[in-house]
LUMDO-532269 format. One line per 5 residues: number of its first residue (from 1); their letters; for each residue x, y, z of C-alpha. Coordinates in nm, 3 decimals, decimal comma. Example, Ala and Ser with C-alpha at 12.3 -4.5 7.8 and 13.67 -1.06 7.14 Angstrom:
BEGIN
1 = as = 1,230/-0,450/0,780 ~ 1,367/-0,106/0,714
//
This chain:
BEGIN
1 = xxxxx = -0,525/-0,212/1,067 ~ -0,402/0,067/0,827 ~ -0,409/0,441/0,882 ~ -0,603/0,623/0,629 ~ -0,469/0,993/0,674
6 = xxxxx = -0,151/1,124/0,792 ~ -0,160/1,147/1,158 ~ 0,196/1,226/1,249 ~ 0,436/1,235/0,999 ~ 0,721/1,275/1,304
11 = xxxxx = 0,644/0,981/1,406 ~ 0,609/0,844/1,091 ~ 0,210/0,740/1,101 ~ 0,147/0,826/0,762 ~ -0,187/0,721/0,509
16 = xxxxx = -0,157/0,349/0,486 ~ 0,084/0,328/0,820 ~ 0,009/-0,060/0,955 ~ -0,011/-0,183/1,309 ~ -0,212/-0,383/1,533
21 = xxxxx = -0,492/-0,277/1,750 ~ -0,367/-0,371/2,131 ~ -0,699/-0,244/2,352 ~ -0,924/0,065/2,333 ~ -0,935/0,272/2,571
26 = xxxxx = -1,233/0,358/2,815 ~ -1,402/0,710/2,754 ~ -1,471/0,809/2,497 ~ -1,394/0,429/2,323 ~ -1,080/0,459/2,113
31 = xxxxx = -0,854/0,259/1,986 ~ -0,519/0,200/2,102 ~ -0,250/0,073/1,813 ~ 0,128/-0,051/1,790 ~ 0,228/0,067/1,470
36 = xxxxx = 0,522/-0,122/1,296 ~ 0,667/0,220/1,271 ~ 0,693/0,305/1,638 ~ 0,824/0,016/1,767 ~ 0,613/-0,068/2,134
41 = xxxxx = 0,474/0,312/2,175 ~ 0,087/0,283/2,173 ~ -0,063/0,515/2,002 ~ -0,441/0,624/2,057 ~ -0,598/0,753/1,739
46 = xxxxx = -0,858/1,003/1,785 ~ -1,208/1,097/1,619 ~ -1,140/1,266/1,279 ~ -1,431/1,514/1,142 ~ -1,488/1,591/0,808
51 = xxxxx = -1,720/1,890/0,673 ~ -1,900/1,928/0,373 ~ -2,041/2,202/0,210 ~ -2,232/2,258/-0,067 ~ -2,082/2,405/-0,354
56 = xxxxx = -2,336/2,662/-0,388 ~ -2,346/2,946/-0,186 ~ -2,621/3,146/0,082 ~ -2,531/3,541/0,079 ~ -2,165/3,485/-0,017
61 = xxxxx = -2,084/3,172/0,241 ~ -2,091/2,779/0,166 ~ -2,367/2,575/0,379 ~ -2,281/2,326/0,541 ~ -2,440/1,985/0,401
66 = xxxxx = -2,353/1,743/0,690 ~ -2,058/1,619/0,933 ~ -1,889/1,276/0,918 ~ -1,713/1,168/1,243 ~ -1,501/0,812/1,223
71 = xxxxx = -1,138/0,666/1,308 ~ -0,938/0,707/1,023 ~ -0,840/0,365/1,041 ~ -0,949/0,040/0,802 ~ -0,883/-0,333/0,812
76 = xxxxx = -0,602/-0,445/0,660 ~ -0,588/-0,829/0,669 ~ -0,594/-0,835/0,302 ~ -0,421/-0,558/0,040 ~ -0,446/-0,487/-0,282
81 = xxxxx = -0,117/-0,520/-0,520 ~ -0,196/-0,182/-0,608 ~ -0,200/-0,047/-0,224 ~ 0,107/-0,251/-0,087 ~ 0,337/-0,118/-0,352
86 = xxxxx = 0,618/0,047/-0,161 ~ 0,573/-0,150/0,129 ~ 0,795/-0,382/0,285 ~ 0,596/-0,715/0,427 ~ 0,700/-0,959/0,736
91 = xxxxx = 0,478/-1,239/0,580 ~ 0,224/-1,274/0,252 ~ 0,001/-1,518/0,081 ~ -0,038/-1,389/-0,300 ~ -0,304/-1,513/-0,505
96 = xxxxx = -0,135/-1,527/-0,866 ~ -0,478/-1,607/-1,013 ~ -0,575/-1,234/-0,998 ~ -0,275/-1,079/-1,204 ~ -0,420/-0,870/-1,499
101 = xxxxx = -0,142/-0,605/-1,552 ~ 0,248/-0,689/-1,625 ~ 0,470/-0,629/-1,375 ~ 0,192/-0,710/-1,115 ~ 0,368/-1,005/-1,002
106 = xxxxx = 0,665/-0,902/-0,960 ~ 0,530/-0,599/-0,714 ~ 0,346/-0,847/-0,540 ~ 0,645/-1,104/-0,476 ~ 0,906/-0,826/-0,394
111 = xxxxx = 0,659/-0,696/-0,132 ~ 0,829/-0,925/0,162 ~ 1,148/-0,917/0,350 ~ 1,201/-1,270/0,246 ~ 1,108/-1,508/-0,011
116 = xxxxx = 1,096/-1,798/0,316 ~ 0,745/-1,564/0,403 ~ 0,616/-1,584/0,081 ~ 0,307/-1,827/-0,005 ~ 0,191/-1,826/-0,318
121 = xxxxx = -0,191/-1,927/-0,364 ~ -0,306/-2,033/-0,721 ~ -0,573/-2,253/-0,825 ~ -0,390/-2,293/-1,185 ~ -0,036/-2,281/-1,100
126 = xxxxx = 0,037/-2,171/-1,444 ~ 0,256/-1,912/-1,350 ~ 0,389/-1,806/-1,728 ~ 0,041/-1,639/-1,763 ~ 0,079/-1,418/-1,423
131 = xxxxx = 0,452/-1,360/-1,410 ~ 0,489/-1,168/-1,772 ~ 0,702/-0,884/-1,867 ~ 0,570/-0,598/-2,080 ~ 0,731/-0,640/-2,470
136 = xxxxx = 0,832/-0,278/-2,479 ~ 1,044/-0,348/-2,147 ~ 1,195/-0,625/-2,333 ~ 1,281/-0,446/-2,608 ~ 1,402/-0,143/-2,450
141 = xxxxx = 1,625/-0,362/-2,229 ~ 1,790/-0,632/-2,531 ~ 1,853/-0,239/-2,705 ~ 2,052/-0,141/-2,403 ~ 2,198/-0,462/-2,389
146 = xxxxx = 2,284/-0,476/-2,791 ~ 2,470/-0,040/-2,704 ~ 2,689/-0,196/-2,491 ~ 2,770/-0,456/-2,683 ~ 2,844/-0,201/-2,973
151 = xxxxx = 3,029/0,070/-2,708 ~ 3,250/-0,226/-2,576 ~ 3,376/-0,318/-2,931 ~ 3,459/0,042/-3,071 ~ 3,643/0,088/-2,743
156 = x = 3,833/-0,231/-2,794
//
């Protein structure tokens, strides 16, 4: 499962914090979760309320339109590209297929620890279509490249 708020930031359960749910407990039914951040503590997340109010006011004060009560947690078997960036991984199966954006692939593969827990799914398995630098990268790079060429010789 993956946090959806910040829940303790000491502890380091932040939005999109990952663990496993290990029981729940009795009364009132909550879940109990080892986080990959807190090694074997188990954490019980609690009931988070949210509030809304209308934007127009009754004599000066907001009314109240309704209350939401849920666990600010969500399933997280499966991840986005976009949502695992800046996460480190134990184990992932990437579906190449999907890429749309450059650079995609490379935030997907450099998600895990190792490329040994890496599987990459593609019906294709033409990877020169999903694995594609952007041109202006490319340039910008063979530029810096071609500088130090030019700085190395004038110093010579």
């Amino acid at each position: 499962v993956m946090l959806t708020k910040t829940f303790s930031p000491q502890k380091r359960l932040v939005n999109g914090s990952r663990g496993i749910i290990v029981r729940f407990t009795k009364a009132p039914c909550l879940p109990v979760v080892k986080f990959l951040a807190t090694g074997d503590e188990e954490i019980t997340i609690p009931l988070d309320e949210w509030v809304f109010y209308s934007t127009a006011t009754t004599g000066g004060r907001a009314v109240e339109l309704g209350r939401r009560r849920q666990i600010p947690l969500q399933l997280a078997w499966a991840l986005s590209i976009h949502k695992s960036q800046g996460m480190t991984l134990d184990c992932a199966v990437i579906k190449l297929d999907t890429i749309f954006e450059f650079g995609q692939a490379y935030v997907a593969l450099s998600r895990c620890r190792s490329l040994d827990s890496v599987t990459i799914s593609s019906a294709s398995h033409n990877f020169r279509t999903a694995i594609r630098a952007n041109p202006k990268c490319l340039k910008f790079y063979e530029e810096l490249d071609d500088a130090a060429v030019i700085h190395t010789k004038t110093h010579e």
